[in-house]
mmCIF file of the C-alpha atoms, coordinates in Angstrom:
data_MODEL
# 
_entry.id   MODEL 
# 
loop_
_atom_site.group_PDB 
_atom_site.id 
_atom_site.type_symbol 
_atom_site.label_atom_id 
_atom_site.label_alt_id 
_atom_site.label_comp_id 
_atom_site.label_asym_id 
_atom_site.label_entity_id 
_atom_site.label_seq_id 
_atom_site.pdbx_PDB_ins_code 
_atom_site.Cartn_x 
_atom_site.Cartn_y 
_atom_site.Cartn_z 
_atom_site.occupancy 
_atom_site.B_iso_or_equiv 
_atom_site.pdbx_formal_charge 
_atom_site.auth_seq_id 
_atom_site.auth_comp_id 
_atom_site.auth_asym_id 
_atom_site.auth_atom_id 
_atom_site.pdbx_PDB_model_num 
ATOM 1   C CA . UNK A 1 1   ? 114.172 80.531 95.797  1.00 0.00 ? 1   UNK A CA 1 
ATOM 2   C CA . UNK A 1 2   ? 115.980 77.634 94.752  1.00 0.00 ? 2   UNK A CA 1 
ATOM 3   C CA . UNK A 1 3   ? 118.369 77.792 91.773  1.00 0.00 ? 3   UNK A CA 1 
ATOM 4   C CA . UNK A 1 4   ? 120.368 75.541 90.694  1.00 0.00 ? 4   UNK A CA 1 
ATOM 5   C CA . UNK A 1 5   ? 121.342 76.802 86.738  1.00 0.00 ? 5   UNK A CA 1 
ATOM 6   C CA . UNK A 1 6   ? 123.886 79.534 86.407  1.00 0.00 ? 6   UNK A CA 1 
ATOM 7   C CA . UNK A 1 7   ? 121.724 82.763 85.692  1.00 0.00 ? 7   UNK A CA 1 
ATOM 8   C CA . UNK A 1 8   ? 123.881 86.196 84.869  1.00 0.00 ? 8   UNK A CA 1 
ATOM 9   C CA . UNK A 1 9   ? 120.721 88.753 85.463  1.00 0.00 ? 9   UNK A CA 1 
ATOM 10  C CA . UNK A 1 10  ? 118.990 86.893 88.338  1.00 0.00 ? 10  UNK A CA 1 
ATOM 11  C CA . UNK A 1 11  ? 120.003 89.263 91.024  1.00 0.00 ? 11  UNK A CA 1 
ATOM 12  C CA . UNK A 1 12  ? 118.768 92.276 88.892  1.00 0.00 ? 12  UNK A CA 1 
ATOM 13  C CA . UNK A 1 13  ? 115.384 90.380 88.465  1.00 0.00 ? 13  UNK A CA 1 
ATOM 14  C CA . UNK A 1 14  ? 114.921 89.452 92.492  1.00 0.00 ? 14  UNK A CA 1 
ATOM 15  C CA . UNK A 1 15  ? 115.815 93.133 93.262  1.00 0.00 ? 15  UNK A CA 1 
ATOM 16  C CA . UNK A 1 16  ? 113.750 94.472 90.376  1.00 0.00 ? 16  UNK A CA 1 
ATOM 17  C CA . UNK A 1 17  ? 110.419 92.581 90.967  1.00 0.00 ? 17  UNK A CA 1 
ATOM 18  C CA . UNK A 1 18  ? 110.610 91.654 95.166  1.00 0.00 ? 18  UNK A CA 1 
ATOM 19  C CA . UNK A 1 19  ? 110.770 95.921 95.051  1.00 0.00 ? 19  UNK A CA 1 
ATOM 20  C CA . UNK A 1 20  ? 107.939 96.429 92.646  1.00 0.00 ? 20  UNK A CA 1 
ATOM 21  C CA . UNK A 1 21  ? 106.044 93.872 94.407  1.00 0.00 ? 21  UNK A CA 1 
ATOM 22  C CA . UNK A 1 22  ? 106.684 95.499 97.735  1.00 0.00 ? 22  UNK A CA 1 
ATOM 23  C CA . UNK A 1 23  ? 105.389 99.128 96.236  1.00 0.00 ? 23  UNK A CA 1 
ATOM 24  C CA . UNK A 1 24  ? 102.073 97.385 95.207  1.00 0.00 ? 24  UNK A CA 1 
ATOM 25  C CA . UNK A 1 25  ? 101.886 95.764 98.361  1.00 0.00 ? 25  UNK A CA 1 
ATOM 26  C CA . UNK A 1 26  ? 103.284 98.439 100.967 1.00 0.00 ? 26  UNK A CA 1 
ATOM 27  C CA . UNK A 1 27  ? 100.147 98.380 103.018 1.00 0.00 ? 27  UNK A CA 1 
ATOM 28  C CA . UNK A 1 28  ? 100.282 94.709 104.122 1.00 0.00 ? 28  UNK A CA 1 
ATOM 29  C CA . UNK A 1 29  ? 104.160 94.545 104.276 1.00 0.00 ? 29  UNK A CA 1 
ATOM 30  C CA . UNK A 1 30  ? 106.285 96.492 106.590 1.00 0.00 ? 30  UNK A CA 1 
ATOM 31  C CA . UNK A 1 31  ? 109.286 94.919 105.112 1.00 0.00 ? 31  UNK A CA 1 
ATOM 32  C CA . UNK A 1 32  ? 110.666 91.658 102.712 1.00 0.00 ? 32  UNK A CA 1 
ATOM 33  C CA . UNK A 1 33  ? 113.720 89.190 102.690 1.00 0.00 ? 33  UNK A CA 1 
ATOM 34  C CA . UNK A 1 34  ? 114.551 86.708 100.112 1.00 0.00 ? 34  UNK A CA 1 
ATOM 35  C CA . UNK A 1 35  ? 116.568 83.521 100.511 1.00 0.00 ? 35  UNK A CA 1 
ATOM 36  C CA . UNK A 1 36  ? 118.210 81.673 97.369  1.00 0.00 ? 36  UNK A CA 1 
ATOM 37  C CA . UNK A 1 37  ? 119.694 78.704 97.718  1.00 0.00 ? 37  UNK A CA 1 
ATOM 38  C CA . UNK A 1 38  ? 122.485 77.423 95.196  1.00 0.00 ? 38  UNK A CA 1 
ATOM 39  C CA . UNK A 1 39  ? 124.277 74.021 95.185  1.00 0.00 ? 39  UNK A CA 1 
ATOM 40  C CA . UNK A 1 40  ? 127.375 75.839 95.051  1.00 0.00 ? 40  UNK A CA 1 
ATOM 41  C CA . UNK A 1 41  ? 129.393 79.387 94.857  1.00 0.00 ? 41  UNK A CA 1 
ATOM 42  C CA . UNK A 1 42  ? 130.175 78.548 91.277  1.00 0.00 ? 42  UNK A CA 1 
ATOM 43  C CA . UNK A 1 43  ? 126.636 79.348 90.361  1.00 0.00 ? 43  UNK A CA 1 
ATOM 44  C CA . UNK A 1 44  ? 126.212 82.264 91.568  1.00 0.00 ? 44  UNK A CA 1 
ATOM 45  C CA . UNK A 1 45  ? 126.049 85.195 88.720  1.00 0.00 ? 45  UNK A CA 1 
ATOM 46  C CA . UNK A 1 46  ? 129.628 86.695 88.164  1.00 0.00 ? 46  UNK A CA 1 
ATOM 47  C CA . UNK A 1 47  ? 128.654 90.102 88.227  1.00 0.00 ? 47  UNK A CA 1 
ATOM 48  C CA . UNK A 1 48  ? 127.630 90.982 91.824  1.00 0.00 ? 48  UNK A CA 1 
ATOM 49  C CA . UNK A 1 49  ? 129.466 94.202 92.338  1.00 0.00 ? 49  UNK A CA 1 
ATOM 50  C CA . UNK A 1 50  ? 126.839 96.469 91.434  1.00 0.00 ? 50  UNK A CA 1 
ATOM 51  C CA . UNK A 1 51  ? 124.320 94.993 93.842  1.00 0.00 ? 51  UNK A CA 1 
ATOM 52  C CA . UNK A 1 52  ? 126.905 94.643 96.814  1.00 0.00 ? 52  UNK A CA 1 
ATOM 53  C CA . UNK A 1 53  ? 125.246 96.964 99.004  1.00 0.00 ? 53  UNK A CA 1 
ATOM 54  C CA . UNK A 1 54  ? 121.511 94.363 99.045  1.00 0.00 ? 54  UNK A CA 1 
ATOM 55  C CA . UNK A 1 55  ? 123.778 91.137 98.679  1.00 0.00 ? 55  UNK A CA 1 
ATOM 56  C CA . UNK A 1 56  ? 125.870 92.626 101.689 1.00 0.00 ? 56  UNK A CA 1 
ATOM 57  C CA . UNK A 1 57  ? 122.439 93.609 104.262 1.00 0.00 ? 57  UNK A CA 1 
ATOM 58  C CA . UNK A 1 58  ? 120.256 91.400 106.065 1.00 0.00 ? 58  UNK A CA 1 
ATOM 59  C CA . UNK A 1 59  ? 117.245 91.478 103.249 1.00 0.00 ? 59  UNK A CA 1 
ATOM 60  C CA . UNK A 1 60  ? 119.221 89.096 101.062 1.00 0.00 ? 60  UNK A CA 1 
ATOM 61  C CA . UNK A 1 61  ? 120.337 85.727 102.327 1.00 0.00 ? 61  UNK A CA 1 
ATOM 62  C CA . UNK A 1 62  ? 122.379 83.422 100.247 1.00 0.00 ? 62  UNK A CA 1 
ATOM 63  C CA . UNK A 1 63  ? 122.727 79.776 100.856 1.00 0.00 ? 63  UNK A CA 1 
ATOM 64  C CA . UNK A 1 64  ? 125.648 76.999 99.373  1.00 0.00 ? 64  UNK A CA 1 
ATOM 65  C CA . UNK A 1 65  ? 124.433 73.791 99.877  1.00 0.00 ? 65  UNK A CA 1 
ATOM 66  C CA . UNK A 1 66  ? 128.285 72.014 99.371  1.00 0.00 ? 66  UNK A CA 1 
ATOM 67  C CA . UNK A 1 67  ? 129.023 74.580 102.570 1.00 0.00 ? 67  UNK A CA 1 
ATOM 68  C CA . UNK A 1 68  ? 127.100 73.360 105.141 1.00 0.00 ? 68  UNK A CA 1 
ATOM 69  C CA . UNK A 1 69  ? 128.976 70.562 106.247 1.00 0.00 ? 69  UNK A CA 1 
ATOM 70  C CA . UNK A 1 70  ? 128.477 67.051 107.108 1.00 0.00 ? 70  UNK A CA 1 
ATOM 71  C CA . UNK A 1 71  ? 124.977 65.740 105.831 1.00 0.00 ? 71  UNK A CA 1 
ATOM 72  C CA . UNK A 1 72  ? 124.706 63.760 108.599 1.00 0.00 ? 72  UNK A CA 1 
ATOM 73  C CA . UNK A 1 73  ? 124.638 66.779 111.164 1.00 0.00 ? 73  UNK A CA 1 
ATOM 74  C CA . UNK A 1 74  ? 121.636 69.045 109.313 1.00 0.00 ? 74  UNK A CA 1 
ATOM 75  C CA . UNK A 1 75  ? 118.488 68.719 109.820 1.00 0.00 ? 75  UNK A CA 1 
ATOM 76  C CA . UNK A 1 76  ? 116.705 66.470 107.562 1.00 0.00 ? 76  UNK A CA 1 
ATOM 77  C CA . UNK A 1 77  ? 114.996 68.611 105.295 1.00 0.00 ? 77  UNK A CA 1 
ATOM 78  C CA . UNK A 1 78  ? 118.290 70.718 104.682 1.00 0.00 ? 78  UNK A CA 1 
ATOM 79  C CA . UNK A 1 79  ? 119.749 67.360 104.162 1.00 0.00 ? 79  UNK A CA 1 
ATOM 80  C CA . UNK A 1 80  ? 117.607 66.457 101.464 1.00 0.00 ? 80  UNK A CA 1 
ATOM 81  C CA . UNK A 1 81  ? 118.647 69.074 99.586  1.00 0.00 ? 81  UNK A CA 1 
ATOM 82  C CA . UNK A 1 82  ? 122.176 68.758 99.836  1.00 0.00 ? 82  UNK A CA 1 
ATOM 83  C CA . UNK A 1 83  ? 121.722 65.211 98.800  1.00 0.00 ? 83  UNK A CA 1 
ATOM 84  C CA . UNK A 1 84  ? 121.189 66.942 95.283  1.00 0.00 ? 84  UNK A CA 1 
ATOM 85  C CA . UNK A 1 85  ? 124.408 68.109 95.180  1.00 0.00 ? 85  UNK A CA 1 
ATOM 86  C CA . UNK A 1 86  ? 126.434 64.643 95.909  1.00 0.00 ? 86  UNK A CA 1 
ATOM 87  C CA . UNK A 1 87  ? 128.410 62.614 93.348  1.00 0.00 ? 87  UNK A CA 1 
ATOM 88  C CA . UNK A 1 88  ? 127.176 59.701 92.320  1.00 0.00 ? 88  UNK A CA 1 
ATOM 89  C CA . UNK A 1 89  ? 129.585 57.832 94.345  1.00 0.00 ? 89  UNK A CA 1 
ATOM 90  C CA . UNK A 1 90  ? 128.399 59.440 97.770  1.00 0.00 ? 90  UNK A CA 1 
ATOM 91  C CA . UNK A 1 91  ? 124.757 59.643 96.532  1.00 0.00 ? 91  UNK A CA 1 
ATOM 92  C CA . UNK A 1 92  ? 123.478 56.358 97.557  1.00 0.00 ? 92  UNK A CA 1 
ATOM 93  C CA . UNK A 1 93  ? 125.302 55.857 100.741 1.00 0.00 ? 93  UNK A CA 1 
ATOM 94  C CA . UNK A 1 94  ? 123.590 59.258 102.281 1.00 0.00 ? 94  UNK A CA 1 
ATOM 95  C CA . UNK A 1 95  ? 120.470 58.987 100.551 1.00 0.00 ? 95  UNK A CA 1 
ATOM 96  C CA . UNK A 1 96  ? 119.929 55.300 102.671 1.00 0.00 ? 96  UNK A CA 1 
ATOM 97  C CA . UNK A 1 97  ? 121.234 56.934 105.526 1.00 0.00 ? 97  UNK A CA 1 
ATOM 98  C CA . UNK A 1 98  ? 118.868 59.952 105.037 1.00 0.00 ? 98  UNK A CA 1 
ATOM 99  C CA . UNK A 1 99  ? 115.612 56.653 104.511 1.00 0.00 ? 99  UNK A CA 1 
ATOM 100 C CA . UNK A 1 100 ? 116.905 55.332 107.499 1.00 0.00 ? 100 UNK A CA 1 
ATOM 101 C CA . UNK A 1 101 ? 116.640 58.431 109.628 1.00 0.00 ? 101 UNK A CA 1 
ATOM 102 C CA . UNK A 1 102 ? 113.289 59.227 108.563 1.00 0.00 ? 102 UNK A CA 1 
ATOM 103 C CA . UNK A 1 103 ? 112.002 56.324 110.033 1.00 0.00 ? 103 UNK A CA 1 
ATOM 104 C CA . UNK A 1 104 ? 113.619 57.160 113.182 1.00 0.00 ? 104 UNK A CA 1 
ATOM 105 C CA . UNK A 1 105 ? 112.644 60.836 113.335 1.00 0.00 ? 105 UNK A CA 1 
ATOM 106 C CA . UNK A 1 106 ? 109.240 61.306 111.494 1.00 0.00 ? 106 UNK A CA 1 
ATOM 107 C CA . UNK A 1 107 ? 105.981 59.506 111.480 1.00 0.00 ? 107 UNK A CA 1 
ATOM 108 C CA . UNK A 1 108 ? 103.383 59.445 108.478 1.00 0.00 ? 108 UNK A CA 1 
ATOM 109 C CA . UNK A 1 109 ? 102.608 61.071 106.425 1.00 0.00 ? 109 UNK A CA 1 
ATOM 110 C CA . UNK A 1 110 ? 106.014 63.430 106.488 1.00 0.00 ? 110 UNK A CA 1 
ATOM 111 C CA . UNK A 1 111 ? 107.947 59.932 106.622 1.00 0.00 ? 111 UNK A CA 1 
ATOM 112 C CA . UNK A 1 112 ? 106.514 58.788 103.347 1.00 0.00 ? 112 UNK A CA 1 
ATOM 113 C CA . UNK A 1 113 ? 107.218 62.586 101.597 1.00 0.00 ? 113 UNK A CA 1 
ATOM 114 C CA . UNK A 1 114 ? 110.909 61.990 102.555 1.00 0.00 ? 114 UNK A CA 1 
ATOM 115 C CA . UNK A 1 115 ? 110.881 58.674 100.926 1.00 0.00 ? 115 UNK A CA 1 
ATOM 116 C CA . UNK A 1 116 ? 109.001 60.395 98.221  1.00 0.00 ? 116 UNK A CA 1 
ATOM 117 C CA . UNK A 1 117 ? 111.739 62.795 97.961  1.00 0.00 ? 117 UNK A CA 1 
ATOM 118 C CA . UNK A 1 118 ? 114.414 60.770 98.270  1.00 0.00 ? 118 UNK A CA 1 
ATOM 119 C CA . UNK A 1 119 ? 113.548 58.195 95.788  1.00 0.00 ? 119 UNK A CA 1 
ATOM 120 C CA . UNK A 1 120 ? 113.065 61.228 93.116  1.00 0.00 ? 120 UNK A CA 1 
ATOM 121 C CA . UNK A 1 121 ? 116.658 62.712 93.725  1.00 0.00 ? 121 UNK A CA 1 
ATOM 122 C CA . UNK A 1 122 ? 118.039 58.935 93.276  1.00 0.00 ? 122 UNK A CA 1 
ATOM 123 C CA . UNK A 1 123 ? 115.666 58.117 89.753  1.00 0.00 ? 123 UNK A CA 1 
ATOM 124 C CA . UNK A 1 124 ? 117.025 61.388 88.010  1.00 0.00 ? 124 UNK A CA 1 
ATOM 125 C CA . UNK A 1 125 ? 120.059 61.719 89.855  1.00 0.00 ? 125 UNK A CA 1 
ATOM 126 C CA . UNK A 1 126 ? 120.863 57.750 88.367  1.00 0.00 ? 126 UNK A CA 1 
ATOM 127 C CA . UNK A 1 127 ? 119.039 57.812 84.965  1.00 0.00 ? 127 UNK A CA 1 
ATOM 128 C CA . UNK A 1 128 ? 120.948 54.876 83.376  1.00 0.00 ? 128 UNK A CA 1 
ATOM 129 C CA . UNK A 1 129 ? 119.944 52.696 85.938  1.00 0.00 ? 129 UNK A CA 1 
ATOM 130 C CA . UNK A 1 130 ? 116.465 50.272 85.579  1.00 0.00 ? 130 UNK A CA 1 
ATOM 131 C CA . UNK A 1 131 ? 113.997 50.481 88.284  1.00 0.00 ? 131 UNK A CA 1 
ATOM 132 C CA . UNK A 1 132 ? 114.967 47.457 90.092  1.00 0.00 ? 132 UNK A CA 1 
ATOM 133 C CA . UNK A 1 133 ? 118.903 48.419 90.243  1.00 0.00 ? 133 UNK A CA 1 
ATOM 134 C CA . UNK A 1 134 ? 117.526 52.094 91.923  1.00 0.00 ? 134 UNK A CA 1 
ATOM 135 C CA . UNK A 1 135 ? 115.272 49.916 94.243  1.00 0.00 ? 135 UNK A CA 1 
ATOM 136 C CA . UNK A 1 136 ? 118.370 47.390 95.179  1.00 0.00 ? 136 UNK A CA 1 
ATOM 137 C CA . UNK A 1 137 ? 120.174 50.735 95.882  1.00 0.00 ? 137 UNK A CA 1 
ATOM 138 C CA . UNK A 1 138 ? 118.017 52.249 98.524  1.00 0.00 ? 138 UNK A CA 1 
ATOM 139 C CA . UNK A 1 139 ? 117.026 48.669 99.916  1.00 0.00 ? 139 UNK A CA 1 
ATOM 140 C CA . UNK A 1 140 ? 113.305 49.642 98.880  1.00 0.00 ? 140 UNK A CA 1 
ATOM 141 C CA . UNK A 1 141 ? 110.172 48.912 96.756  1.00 0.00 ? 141 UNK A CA 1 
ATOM 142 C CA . UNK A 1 142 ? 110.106 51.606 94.526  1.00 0.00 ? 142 UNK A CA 1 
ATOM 143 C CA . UNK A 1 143 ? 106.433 50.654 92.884  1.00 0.00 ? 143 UNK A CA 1 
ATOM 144 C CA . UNK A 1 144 ? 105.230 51.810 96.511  1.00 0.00 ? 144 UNK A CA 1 
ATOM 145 C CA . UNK A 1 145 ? 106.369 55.756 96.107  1.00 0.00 ? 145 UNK A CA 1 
ATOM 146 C CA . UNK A 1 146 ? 104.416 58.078 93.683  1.00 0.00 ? 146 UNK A CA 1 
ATOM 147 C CA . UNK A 1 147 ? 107.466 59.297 91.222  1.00 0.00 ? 147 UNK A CA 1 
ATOM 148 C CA . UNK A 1 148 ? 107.252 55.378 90.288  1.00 0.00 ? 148 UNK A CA 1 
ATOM 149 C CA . UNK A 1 149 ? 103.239 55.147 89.736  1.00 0.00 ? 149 UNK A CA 1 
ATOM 150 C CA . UNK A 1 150 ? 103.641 59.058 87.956  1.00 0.00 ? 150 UNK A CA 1 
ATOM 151 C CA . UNK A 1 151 ? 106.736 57.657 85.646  1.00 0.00 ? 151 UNK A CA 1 
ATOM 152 C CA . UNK A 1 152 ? 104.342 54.649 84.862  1.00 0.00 ? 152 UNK A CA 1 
ATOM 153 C CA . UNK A 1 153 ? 101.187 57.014 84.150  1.00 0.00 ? 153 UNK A CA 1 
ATOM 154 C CA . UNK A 1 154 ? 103.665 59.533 81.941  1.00 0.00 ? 154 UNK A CA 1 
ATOM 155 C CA . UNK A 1 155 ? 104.290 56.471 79.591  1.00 0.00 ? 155 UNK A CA 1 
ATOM 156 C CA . UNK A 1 156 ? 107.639 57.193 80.580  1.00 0.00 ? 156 UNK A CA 1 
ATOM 157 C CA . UNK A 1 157 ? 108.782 53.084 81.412  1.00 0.00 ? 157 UNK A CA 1 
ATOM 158 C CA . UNK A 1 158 ? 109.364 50.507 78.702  1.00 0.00 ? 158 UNK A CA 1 
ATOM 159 C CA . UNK A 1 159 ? 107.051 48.606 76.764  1.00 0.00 ? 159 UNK A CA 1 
ATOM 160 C CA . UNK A 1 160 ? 105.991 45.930 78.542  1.00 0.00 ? 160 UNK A CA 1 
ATOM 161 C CA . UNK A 1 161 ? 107.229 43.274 76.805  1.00 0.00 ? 161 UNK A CA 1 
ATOM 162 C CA . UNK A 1 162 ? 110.756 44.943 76.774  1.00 0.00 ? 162 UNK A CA 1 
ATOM 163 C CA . UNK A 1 163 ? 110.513 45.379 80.489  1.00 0.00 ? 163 UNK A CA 1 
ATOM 164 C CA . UNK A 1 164 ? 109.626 41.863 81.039  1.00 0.00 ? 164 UNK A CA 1 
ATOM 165 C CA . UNK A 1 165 ? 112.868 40.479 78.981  1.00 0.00 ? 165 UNK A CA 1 
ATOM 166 C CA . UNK A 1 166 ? 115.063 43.591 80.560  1.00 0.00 ? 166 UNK A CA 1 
ATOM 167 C CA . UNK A 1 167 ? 113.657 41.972 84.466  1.00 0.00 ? 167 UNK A CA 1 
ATOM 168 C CA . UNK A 1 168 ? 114.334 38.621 83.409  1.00 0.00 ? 168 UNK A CA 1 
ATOM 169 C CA . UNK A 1 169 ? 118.236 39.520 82.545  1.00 0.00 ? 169 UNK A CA 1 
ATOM 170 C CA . UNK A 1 170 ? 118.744 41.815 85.267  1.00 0.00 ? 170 UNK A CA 1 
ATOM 171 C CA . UNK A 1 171 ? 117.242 38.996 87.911  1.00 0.00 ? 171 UNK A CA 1 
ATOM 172 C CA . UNK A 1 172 ? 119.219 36.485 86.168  1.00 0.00 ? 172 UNK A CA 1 
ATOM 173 C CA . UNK A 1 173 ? 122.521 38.176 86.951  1.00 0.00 ? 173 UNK A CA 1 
ATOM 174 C CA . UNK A 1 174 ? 121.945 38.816 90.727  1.00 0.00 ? 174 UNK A CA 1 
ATOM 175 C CA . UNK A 1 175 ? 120.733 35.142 91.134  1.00 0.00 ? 175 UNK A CA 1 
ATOM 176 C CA . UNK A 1 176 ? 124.015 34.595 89.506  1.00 0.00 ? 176 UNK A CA 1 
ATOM 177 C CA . UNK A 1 177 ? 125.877 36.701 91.762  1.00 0.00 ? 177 UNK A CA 1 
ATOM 178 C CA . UNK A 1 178 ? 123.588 35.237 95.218  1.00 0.00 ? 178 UNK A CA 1 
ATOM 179 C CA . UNK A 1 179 ? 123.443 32.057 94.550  1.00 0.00 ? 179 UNK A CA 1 
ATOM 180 C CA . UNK A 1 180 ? 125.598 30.979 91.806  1.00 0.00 ? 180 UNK A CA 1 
ATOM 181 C CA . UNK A 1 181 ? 125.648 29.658 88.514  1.00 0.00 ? 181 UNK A CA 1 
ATOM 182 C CA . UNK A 1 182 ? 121.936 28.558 86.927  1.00 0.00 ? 182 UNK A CA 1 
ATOM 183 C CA . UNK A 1 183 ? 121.365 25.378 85.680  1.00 0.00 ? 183 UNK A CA 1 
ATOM 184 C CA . UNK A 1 184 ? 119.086 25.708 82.384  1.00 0.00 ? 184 UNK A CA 1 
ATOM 185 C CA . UNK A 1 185 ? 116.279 24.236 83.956  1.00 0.00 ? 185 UNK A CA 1 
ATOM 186 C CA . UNK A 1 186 ? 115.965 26.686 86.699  1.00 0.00 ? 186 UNK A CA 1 
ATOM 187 C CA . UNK A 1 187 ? 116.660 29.645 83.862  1.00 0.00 ? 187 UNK A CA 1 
ATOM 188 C CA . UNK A 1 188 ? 113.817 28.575 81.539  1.00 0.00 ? 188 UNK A CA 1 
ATOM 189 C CA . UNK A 1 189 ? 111.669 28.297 84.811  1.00 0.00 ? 189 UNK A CA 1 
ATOM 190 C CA . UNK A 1 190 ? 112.527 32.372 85.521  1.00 0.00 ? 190 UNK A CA 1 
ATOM 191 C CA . UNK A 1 191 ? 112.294 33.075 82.289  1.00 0.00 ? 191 UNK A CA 1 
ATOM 192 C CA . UNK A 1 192 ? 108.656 31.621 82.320  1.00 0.00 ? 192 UNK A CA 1 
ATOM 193 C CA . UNK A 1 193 ? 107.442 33.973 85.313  1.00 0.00 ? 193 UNK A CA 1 
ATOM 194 C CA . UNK A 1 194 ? 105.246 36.818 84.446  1.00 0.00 ? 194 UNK A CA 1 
ATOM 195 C CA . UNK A 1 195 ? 105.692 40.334 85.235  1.00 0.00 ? 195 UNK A CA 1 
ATOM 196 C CA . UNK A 1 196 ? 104.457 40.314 88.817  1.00 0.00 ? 196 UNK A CA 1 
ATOM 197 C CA . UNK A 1 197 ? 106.147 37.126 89.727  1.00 0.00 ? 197 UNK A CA 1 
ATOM 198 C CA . UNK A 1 198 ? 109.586 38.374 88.144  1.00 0.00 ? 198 UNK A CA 1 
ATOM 199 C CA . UNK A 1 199 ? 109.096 41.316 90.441  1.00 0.00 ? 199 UNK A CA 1 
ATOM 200 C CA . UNK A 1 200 ? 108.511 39.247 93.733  1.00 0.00 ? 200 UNK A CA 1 
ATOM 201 C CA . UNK A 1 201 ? 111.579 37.347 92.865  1.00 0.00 ? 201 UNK A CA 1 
ATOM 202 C CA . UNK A 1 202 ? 113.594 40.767 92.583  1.00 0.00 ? 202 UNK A CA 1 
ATOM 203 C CA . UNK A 1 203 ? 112.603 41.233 96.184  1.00 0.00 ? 203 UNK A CA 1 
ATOM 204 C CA . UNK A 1 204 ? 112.553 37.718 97.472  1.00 0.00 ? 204 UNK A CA 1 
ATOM 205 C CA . UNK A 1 205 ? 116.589 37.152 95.718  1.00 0.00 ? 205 UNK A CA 1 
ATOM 206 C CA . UNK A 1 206 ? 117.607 39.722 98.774  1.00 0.00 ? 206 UNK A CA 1 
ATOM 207 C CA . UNK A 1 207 ? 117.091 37.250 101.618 1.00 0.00 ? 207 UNK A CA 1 
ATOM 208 C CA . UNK A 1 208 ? 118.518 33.768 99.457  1.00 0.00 ? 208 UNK A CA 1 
ATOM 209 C CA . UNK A 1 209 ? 121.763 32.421 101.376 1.00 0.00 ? 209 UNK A CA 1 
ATOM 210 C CA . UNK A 1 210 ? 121.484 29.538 98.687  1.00 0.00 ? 210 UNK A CA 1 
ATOM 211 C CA . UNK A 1 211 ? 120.249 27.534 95.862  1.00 0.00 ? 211 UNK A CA 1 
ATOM 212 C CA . UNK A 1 212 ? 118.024 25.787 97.804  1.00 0.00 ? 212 UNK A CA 1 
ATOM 213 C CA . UNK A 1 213 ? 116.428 28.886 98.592  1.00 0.00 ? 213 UNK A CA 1 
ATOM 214 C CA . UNK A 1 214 ? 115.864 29.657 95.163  1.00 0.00 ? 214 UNK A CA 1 
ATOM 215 C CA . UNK A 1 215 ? 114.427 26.423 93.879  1.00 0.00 ? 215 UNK A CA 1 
ATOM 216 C CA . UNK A 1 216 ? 112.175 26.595 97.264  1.00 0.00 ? 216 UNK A CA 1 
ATOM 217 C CA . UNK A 1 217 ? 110.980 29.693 96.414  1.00 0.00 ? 217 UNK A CA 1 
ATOM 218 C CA . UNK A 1 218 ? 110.174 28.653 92.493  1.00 0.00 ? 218 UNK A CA 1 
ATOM 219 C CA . UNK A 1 219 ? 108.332 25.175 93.677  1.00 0.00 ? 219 UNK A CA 1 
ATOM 220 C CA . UNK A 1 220 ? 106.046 27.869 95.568  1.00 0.00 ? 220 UNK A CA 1 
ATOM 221 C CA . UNK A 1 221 ? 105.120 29.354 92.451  1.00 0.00 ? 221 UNK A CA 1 
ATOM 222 C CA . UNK A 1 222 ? 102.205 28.478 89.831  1.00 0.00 ? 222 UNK A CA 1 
ATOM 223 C CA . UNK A 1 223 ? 103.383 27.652 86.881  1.00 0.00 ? 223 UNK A CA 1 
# 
C-alpha cells in the first residue's frame, strides 16, 4: 500500500484486517506480507512500539521513497514514484529525464503509461501553472496524454473564451522572449488566431531562431 498522509492507527488497521483476512482465507494462503510505501520516515505513525515485533519480521516491509538514492539509478517504475516526492525545483529536470528514458527503455503501450504518469505527477504537482507552461516544461504536447482529454471532459479547464485570451498572453510573452519585441501589427495578427491555431503556434514558437520565422510562419496561416 501506498500512503502518503500521516495516519496514527494505520499499523493497527494493516495488522488488524491482513490477520482477519488471512483467518477467512487460511485454506488458499499458507502465509501474507504487506509492503507500504511512504515518501518519507516523517510519515510514518509515531507510535510503533507496540507493534515492533511485526514491523521488526519479514511479513512487514516498509519503504522511504527520499531513501533510495539517486533517481537516476532505480528502475523506472520505482523512479516514478520517487518523482512524487521532489521539490518543485528538481521536479522537472528528473521528470524529462525520466520521458526521455522511457523512450529508450520501453516500447508501446508501457511507453505511453509512463508519459501518462509522468505528465499527471507534473499537472498536480505544478497546479498554478497553465497547460502550455506544463507542456513547455516536459518539452511535450500535453493534449496527446489522457489526464489532459480527462481534465477537459471533468469541466475542469477554463471557459473557452478565457482560455483563448489566457493562450494569446502567455504566447505573446515567449514570442517576446524568442524573438523579440512585437510590432502591433504582428500582435493583432496573434491575437486574431483561433484556438487551434494559437495552439500550433505554442508548439511551432519552440523551433523560431528569429522574426522572420515568425512572420513566415503567420503568412502560412488563413486568416
Amino acid at each position: 500500500m501506498v500512503q502518503f498522509q500521516k495516519d496514527e492507527q494505520l499499523y493497527e488497521r494493516v495488522f488488524a484486517e491482513s490477520s482477519l483476512y488471512f483467518y477467512r482465507n487460511s485454506t488458499r494462503f499458507s502465509d501474507w506480507q504487506a509492503v507500504i510505501i511512504y515518501p518519507s520516515r516523517s510519515l510514518e505513525q509515531s507510535k510503533i512500539y507496540p507493534h515492533r515485533n511485526q514491523l521488526a519480521g519479514d511479513q512487514v516491509h516498509r519503504i522511504y521513497l527520499d531513501e533510495l538514492g539517486d533517481i537516476r539509478q532505480l528502475p523506472l517504475w520505482v523512479a516514478l514514484m520517487v518523482l512524487t516526492t521532489l521539490d518543485e525545483e528538481q521536479a522537472p529536470q528528473e521528470a524529462r529525464y525520466l520521458l526521455a528514458r522511457s523512450q529508450q527503455e520501453t516500447v508501446s503501450p508501457s511507453n505511453q503509461a509512463i508519459m501518462e504518469l509522468v505528465t499527471t505527477i507534473m499537472v498536480y504537482k505544478f497546479e498554478q501553472l497553465s497547460r502550455m507552461e506544463v507542456e513547455e516544461m516536459l518539452g511535450i504536447t500535453l493534449q496527446q496524454t489522457r489526464v489532459y482529454r480527462e481534465i477537459k471532459e471533468e469541466g475542469l479547464l477554463e471557459g473557452e473564451q478565457r482560455g483563448v485570451q489566457r493562450e494569446k498572453s502567455l504566447i505573446l510573452r515567449q514570442l517576446t522572449r524568442r524573438v523579440g519585441e512585437l510590432s502591433q501589427e504582428v500582435r493583432s495578427r496573434i491575437e486574431s488566431l483561433p484556438l487551434e491555431q494559437l495552439e500550433n503556434l505554442g508548439e511551432a514558437l519552440l523551433d523560431f531562431q528569429g522574426m522572420a520565422d515568425l512572420e513566415a510562419w503567420i503568412n502560412q496561416q488563413s486568416f
